[in-house]
C-alpha positions, 0 to 999 in steps of 0.5 A: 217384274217377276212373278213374286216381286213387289210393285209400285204400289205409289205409281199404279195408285197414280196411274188408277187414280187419274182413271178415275178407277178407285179410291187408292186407302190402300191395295187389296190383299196381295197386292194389285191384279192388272187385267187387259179387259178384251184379251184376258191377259193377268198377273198369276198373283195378285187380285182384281181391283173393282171401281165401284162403277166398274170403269176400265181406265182408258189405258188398258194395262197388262203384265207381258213377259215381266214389262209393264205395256200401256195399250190405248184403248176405250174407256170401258163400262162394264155393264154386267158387274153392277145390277144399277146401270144409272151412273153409266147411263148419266155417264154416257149421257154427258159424254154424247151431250159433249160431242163424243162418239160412244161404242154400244151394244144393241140386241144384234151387235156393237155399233157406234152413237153420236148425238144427232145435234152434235155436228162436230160428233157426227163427223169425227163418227163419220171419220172413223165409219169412213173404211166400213162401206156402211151410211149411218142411220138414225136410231130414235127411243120408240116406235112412236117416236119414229112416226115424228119422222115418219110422217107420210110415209107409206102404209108398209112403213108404218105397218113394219114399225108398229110391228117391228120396232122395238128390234132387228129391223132397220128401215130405209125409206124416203120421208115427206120433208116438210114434215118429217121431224128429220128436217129439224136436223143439222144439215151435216147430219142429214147429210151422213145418214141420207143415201144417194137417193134421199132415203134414210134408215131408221131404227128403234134399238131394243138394248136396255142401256141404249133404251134408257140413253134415249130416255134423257136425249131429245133428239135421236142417235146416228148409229154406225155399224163396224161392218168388215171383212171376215178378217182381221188387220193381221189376216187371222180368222175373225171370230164374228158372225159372218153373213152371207156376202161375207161380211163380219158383225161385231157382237161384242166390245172386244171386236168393236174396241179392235176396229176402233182402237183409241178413237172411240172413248167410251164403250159399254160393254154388256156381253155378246148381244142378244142375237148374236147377229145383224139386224135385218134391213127393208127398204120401202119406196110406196106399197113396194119393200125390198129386203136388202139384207136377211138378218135375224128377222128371214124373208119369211117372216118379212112377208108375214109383217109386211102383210096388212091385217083387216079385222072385221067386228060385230057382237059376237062373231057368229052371223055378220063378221064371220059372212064379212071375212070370206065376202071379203076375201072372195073378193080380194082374190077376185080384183088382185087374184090372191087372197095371200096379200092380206090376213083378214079375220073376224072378232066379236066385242062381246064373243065366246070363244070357238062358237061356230057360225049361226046355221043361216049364215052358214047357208048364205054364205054356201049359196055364194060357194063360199065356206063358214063351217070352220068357223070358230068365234073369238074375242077383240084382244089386245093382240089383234088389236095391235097387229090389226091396219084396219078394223072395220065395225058393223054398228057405230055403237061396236067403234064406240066400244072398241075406242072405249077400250082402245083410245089411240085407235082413231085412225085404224077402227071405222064403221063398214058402212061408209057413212057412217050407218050401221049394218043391222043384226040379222040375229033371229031373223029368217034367211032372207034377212042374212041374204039382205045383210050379206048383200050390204056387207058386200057392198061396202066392202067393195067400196072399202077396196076401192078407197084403200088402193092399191098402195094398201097392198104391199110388192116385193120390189124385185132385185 
């Protein structure tokens, strides 16, 4: 066909209709414009037809050199052409429930999804993944969410996922099978997303689209990842971000519809991801973690989230938290000789901001060579409270108001004193009663370290 020349309009109504692309009342002005969606490749003179639910037809049309060529690619929905995504998410919804493999987005890059209860999905992904060298992982809809299946886990698990997820991490770990939610799997897709050595990665994908996917699925996805060589079939350059062993991502649904090619039915596209790279991947096996792969999220980071976080809290952060803070890390540095493996603070329920610490227990705490005379008093925020493992009362009364605020927290917020008691205020009494205080606080902190163990306290496992 040449430039000016007439089209078939009955068989490109035909050929759309059955797309299930548009209403064929008739053609736009001008006539048909036929776009191949990943390649950009357009009749000069004629406009594009829109469906109202932007769905690209599965066959991909385009005009080369005056032929009409039928290329087989995905179905593509095309998230940025619509503000309400809800008629592509219940599509995409509909095709997992039936067993197919779906190209998504996520925030790093552009993976594919089958249903976790679908046997027959898992092996046709398991089919097309078989070249890319990758074992799939579980993606679930939250980080509450994961803890069904991380069930027993160990202390840094559970501290990167309340940290970490949603995001760019994907964690491998061993999980206790008997409770762990990931034995009420089909067996065949358990046996695609555990490695040789039983472990299983997790993550929580922090993707609009996928998010609201999760949202009307019960059970989770098994994501799989086109990771290549920096290369194409062709051998020309690959124009995907490469790390540094030299493998390629693909970060946006042109390089993933290449690798697929029609075995893959649906994509959804929603531009390049967010951060245009991989994700970060830990591997945890008890109070060890290892980063196997550096991604979006650097070993220096890594090291902060993987460290604990002890909060210790009184009324308002000026005599017995702030003495509790440095006992606590003279301590920590005395039993492990660091006190870099955790991030102790101090907070008062009820404090100004920036007070410094009452005269005496700046006093005591310099008698025991330790210093208080930087301290500034802070309030319990929700910031402290989310990233904090543990949080450690001086009364039964400051738990009570923490919890108040804070119900979920049960498990994380005890009082110092291991019974239960509480460490009296030493506020407006003579040094000698913050001597007593101090050598109380002391104490109990002792036997916290004690009942922690060494579990609390994460190592990086060496390569």
């Amino acid at each position: 066909m040449d430039d000016g020349g007439d089209f078939d309009r009955s068989v490109m109504a035909a050929i759309l209709t059955a797309a299930g692309k548009i209403e064929t009342s008739g053609p736009p002005r001008g006539g048909f414009w036929i776009t191949d969606p990943f390649d950009g490749l357009t009749h000069p003179d004629h406009r594009a037809v829109q469906s109202r639910f932007a769905v690209a037809a599965p066959l991909v049309r385009t005009i080369v050199a005056g032929q009409f060529a039928t290329t087989h690619l995905p179905m593509l929905l095309d998230l940025q052409s619509t503000d309400d995504i809800r008629d592509m998410v219940h599509r995409t919804v509909q095709a997992l429930v039936e067993g197919q493999v779906v190209g998504f987005p996520t925030e790093t890059v552009y993976a594919l999804a089958a249903h976790s209860l679908r046997p027959d999905a898992v092996a046709k992904l398991m089919q097309i993944q078989s070249d890319w060298g990758s074992t799939p992982i579980l993606s679930v809809r939250s980080g509450e969410a994961a803890e069904d299946f991380l069930h027993g886990s160990s202390p840094i698990v559970r501290r990167l996922s309340r940290r970490c997820w949603p995001g760019p991490l994907i964690l491998r770990t061993q999980c206790d099978w008997k409770q762990s939610a990931a034995s009420r799997l089909p067996a065949e897709t358990m046996r695609a997303v555990c490695g040789g050595d039983d472990q299983i990665a997790f993550r929580v994908v922090d993707q609009r689209v996928l998010g609201q996917v999760h949202r009307y699925l019960a059970a989770p996805l098994v994501l799989a990842t086109a990771e290549t060589l920096p290369e194409t079939e062709t051998g020309d350059p690959c124009s995907d971000p490469v790390d540094a062993s030299g493998t390629a991502f693909p970060t946006n649904a042109k390089s993933i519809a290449r690798r697929c090619g029609d075995s893959v039915p649906l994509l959804l596209d929603d531009g390049p991801t967010r951060y245009g790279g991989c994700c970060s991947v830990v591997q945890v096996k008890d109070h060890h973690w290892q980063l196997i792969r550096q991604g979006v999220i650097e070993r220096d980071a890594m090291s902060q989230f993987v460290k604990p976080v002890i909060a210790l809290v009184c009324t308002g952060n000026t005599c017995r938290s702030p003495m509790a803070e440095v006992l606590l890390r003279h301590l920590v540095q005395q039993r492990y000789g660091s006190d870099d493996l955790v991030q102790i603070v101090s907070a008062g329920v009820a404090a100004g901001m920036g007070s410094a610490a009452s005269p005496q227990a700046v006093e005591v705490m310099s008698d025991r060579g330790l210093d208080l005379t930087e301290h500034g008093s802070r309030m319990l925020d929700d910031a402290l409270v989310a990233s904090a493992d543990l949080i450690l009362t001086m009364t039964r009364g400051h738990r009570s108001a923490i919890l108040a605020a804070w119900p979920d927290l049960h498990d994380r917020v005890h009082t110092l004193r291991r019974d239960g008691g509480d460490i009296a205020d030493p506020v407006g009494m003579p040094v000698e009663c913050y001597v007593q205080c101090a050598d109380q606080i002391q104490q109990e902190l002792s036997a916290w370290l004690d009942a922690l163990g060494d579990d609390f306290f994460p190592v990086e496992a060496k390569t």
